[in-house]
MDTraj code that builds the backbone (N, CA, C; nanometers):
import mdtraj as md
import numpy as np

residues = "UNK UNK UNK UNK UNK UNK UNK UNK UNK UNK UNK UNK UNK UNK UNK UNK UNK UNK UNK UNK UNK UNK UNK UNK UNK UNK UNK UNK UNK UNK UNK UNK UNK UNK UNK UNK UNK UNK UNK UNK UNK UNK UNK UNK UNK UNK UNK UNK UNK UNK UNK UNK UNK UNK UNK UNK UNK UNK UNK UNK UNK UNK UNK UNK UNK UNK UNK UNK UNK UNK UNK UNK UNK UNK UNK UNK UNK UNK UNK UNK UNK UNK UNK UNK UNK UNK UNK UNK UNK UNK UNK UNK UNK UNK UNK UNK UNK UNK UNK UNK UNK UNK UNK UNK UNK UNK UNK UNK UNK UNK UNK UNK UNK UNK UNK UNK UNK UNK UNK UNK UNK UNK UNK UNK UNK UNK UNK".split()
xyz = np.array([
    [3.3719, -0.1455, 1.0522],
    [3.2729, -0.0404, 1.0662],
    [3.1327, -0.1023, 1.0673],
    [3.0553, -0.0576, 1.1759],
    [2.8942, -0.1361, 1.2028],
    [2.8305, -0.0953, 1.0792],
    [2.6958, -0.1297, 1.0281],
    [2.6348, -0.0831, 0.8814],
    [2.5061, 0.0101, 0.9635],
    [2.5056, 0.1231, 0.9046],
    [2.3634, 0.2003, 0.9596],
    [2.2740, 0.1501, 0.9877],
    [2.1832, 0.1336, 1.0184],
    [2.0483, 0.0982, 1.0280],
    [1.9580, 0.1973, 1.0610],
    [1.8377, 0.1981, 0.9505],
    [1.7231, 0.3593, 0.9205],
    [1.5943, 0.2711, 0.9679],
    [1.5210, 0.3059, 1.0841],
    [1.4037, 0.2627, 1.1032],
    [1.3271, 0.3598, 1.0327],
    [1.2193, 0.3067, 0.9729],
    [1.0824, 0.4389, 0.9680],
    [0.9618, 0.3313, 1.0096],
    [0.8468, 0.3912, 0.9892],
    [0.7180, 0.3662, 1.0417],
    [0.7223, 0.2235, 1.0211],
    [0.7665, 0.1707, 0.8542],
    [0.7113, 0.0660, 0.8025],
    [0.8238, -0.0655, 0.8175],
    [0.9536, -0.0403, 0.7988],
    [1.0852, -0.1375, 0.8172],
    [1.1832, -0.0496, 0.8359],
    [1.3101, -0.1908, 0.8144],
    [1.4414, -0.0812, 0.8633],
    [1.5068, -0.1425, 0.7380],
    [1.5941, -0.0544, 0.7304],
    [1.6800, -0.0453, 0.6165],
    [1.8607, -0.0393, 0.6768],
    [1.8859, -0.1016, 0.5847],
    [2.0479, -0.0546, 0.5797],
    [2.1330, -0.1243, 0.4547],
    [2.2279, -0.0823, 0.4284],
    [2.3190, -0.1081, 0.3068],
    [2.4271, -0.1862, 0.3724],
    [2.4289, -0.3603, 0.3117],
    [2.5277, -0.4380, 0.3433],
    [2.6620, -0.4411, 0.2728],
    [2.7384, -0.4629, 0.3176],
    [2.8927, -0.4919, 0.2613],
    [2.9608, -0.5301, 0.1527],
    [2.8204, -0.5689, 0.0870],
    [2.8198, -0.6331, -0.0870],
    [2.7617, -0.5009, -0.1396],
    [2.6655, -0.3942, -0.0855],
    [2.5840, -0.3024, -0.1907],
    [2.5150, -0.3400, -0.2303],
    [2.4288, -0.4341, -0.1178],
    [2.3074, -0.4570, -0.1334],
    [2.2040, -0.3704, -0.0006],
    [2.0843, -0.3108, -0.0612],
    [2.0455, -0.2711, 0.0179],
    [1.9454, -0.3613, 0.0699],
    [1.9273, -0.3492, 0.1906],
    [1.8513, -0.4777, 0.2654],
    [1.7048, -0.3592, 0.3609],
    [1.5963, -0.4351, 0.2800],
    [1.4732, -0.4093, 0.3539],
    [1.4058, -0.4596, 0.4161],
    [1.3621, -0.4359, 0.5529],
    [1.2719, -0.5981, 0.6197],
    [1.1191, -0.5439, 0.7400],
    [1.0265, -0.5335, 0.6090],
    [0.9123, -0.5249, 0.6963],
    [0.8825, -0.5349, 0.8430],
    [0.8382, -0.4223, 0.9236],
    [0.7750, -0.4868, 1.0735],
    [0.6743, -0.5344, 1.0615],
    [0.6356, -0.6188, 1.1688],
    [0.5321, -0.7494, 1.1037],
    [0.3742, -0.6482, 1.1353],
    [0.2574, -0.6839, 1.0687],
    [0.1218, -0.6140, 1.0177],
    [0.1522, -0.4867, 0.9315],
    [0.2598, -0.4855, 0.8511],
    [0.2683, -0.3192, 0.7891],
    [0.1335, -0.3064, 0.6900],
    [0.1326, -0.1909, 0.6859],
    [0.0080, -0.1668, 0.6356],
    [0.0852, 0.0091, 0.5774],
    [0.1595, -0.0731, 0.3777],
    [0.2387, 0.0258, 0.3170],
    [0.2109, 0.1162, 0.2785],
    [0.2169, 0.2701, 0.2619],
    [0.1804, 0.3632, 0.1771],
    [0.2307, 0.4292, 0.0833],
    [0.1151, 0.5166, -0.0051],
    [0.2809, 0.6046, -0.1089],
    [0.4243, 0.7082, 0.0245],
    [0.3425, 0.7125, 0.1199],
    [0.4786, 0.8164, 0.2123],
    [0.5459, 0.7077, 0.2288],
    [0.5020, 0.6035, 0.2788],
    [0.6550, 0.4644, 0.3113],
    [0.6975, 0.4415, 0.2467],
    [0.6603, 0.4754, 0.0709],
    [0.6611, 0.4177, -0.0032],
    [0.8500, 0.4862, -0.0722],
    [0.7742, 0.6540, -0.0682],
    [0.8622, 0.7692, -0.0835],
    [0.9989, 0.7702, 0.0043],
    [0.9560, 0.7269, 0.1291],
    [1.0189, 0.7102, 0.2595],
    [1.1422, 0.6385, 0.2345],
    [1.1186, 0.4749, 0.1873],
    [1.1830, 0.3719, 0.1626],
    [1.2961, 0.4554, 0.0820],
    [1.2790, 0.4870, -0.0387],
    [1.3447, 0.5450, -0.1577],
    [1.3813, 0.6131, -0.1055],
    [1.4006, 0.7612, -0.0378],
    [1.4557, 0.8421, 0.0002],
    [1.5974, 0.8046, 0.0993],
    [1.5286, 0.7215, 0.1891],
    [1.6566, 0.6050, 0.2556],
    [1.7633, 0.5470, 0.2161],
    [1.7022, 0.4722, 0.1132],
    [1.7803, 0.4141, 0.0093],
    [1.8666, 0.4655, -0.0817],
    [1.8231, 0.6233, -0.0976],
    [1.9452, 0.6835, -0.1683],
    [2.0618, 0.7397, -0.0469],
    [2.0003, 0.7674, 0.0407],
    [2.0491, 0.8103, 0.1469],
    [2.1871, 0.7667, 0.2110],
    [2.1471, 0.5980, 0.2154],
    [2.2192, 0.4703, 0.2821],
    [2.3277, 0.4741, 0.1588],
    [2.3237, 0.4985, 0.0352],
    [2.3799, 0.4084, -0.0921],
    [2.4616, 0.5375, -0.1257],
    [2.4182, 0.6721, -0.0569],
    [2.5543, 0.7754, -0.1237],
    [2.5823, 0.8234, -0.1964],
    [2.5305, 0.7592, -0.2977],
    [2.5195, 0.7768, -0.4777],
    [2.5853, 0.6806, -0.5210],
    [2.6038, 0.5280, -0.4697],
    [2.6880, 0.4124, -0.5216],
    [2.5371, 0.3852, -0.6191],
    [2.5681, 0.2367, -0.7057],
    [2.4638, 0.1870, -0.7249],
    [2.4195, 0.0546, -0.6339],
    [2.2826, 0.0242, -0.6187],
    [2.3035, -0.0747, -0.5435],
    [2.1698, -0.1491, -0.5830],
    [2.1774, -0.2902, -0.5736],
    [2.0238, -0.3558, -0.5383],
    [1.9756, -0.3661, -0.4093],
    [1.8592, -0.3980, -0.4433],
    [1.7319, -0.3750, -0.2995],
    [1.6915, -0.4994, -0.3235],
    [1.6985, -0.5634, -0.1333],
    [1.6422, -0.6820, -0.1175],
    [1.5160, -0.6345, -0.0532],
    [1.3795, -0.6291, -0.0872],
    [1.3108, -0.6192, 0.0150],
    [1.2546, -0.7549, 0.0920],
    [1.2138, -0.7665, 0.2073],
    [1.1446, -0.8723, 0.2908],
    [1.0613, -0.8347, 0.3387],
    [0.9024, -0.8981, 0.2555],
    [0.7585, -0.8450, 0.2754],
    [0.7396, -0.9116, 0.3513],
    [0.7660, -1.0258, 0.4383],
    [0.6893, -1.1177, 0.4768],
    [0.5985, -1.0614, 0.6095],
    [0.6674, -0.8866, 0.6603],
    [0.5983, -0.8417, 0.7402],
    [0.4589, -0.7824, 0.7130],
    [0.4144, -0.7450, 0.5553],
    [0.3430, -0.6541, 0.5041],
    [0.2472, -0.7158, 0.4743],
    [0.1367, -0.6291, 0.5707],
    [-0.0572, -0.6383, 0.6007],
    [-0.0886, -0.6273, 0.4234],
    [-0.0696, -0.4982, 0.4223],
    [-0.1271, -0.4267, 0.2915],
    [-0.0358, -0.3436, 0.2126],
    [-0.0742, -0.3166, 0.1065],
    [0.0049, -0.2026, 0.0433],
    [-0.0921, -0.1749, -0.0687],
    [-0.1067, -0.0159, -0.0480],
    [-0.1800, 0.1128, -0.1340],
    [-0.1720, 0.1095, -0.2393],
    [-0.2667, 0.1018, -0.3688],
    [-0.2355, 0.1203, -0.5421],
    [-0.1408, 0.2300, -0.5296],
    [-0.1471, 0.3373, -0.4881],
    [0.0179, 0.4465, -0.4994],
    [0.0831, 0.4046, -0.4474],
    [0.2025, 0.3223, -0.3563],
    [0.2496, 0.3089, -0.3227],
    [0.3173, 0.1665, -0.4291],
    [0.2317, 0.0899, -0.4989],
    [0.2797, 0.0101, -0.5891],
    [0.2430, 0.0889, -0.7194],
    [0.2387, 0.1840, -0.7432],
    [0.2469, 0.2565, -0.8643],
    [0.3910, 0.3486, -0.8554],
    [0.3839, 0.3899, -0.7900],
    [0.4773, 0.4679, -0.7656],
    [0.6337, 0.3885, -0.7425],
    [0.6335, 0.2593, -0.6882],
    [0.7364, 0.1404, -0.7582],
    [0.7693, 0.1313, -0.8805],
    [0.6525, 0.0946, -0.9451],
    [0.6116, 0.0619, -1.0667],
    [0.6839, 0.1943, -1.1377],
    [0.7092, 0.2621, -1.1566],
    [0.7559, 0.3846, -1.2107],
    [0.9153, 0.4390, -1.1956],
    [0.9522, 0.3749, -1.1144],
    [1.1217, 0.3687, -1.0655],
    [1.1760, 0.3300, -1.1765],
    [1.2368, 0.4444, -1.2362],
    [1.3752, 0.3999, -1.3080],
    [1.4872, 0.4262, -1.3283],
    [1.5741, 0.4794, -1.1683],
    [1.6454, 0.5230, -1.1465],
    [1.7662, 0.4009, -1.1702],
    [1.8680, 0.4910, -1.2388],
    [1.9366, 0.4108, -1.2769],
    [2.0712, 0.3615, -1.1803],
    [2.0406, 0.4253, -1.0588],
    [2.1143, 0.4175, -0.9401],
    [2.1108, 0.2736, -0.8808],
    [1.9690, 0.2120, -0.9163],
    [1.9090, 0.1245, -0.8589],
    [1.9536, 0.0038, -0.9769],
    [1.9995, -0.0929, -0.9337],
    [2.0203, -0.2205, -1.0648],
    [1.9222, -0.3335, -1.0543],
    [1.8505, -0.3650, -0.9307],
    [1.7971, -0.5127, -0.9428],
    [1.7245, -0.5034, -0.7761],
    [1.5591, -0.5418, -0.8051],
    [1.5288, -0.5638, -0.7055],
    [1.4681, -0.7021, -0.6527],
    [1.5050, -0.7641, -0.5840],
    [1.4676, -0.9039, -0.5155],
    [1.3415, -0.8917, -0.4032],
    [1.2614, -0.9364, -0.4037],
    [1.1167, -0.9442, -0.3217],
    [1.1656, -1.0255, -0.2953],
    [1.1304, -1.0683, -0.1170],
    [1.1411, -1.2163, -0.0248],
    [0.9878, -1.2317, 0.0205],
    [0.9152, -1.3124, -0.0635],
    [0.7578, -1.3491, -0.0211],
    [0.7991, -1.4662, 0.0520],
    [0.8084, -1.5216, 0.1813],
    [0.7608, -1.6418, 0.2198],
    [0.6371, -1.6582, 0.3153],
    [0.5336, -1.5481, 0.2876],
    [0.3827, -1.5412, 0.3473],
    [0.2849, -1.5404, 0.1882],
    [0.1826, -1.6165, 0.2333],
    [0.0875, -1.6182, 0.1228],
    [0.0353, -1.5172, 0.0981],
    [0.0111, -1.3968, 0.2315],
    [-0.0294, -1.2817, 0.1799],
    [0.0723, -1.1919, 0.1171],
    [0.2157, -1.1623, 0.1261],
    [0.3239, -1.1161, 0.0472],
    [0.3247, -1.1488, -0.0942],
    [0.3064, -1.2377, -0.0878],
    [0.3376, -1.3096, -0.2351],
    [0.2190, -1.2941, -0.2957],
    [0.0680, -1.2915, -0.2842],
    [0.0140, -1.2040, -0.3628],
    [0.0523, -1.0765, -0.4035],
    [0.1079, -0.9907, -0.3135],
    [0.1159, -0.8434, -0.3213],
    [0.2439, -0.8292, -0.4536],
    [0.3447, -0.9277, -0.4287],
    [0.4519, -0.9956, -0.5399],
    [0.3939, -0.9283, -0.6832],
    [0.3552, -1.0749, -0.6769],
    [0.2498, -1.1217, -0.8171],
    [0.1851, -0.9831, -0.8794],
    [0.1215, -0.9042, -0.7597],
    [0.0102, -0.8361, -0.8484],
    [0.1283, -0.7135, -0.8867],
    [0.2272, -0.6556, -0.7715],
    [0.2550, -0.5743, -0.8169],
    [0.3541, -0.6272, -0.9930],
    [0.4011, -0.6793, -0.9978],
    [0.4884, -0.7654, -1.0981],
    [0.4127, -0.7860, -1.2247],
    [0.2908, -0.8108, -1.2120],
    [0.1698, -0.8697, -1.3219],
    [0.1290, -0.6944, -1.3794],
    [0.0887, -0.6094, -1.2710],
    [0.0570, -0.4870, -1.3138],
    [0.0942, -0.3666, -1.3183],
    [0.2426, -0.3258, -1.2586],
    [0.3003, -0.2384, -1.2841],
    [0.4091, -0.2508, -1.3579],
    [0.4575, -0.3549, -1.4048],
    [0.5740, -0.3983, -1.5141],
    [0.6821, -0.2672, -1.4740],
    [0.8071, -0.3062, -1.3385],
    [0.8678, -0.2302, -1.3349],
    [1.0119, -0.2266, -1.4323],
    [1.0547, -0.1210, -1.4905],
    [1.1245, -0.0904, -1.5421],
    [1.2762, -0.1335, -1.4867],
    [1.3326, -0.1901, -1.3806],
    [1.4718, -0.2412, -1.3514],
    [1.3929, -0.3840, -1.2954],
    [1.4737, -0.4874, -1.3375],
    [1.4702, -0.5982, -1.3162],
    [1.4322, -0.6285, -1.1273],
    [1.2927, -0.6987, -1.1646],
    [1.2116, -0.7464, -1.0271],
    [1.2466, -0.8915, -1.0284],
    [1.2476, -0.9462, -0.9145],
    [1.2016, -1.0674, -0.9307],
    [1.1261, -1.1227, -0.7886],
    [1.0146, -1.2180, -0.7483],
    [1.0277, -1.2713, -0.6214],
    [1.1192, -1.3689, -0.6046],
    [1.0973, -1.4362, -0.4727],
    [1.2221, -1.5447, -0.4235],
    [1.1513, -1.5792, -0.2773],
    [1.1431, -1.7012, -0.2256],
    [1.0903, -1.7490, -0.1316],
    [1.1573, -1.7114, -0.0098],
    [1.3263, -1.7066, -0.0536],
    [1.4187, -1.7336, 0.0583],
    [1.5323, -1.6354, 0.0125],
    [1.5706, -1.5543, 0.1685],
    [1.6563, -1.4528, 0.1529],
    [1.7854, -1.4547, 0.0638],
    [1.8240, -1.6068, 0.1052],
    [1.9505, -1.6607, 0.0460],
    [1.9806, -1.6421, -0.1171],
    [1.8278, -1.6933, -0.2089],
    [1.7939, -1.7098, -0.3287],
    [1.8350, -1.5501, -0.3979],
    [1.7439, -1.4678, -0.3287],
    [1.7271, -1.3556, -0.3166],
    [1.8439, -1.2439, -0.3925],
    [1.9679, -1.2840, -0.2295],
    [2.0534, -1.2343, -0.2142],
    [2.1691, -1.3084, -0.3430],
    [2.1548, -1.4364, -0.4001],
    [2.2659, -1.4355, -0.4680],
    [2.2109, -1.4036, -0.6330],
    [2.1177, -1.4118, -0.6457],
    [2.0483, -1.3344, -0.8041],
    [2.1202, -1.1666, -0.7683],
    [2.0724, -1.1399, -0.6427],
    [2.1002, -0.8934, -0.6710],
    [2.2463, -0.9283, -0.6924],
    [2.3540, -1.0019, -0.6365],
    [2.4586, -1.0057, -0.6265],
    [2.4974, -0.9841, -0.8065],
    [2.4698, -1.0477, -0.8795],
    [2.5180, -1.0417, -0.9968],
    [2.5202, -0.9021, -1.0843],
    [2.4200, -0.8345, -1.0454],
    [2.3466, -0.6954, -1.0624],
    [2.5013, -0.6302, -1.0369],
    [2.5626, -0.6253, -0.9207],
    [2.6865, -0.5221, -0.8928],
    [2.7660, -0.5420, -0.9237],
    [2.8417, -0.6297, -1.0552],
    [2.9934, -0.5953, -1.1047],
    [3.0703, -0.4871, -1.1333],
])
top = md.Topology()
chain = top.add_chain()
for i, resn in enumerate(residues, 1):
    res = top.add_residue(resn, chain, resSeq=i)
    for name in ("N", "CA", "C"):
        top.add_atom(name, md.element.get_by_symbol(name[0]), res)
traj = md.Trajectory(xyz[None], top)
């Protein structure tokens, strides 16, 4: 069976074969709290009501809105087990850092340079 794939404004989404959900910026995004809402809404969407981790891949993302990393920052759905950031742009990986340094999210964040890294840390998240 092929895996969905959900475009919206900002990336596409879909839920891989492990129950990981996989996010991957189009390149200059420029994020908001609606993409923000957007993303999440997808994500429950794609996942069914399983639990799952979220890989996102910023390396496409211009900017992103104090609501839109507040409103991260505030996730504590317990649907959700573990989220992996893929910074391998210098401007991503600020956005990392700050959101990580100042919204202290409530389910385990981490960055990771490389998808691979990424992907085998969420993996442990789904036993």
């Amino acid at each position: 069976m092929a895996e969905a794939v959900i475009n919206t404004r900002c990336s596409k989404l879909w839920l891989d074969e492990r129950g990981i959900l996989r996010e991957h910026f189009f390149p200059k995004t420029d994020f908001t709290i609606q993409d923000a809402k957007q993303s999440m809404a997808v994500g429950f969407e794609l996942s069914e009501g399983a639990d799952f981790s979220w890989l996102v891949d910023m390396t496409g993302m211009r900017s992103i809105t104090k609501e839109a990393r507040e409103y991260f920052g505030e996730v504590e759905e317990s649907q959700i087990k573990a989220v992996g950031l893929v910074t391998n742009s210098p401007v991503s990986k600020v956005f990392g850092n700050f959101f990580l340094r100042f919204n202290k999210p409530a389910i385990p964040v981490r960055l990771f340079s490389s998808e691979t890294q990424a992907l085998n840390w969420l993996k442990g998240f789904l036993l």
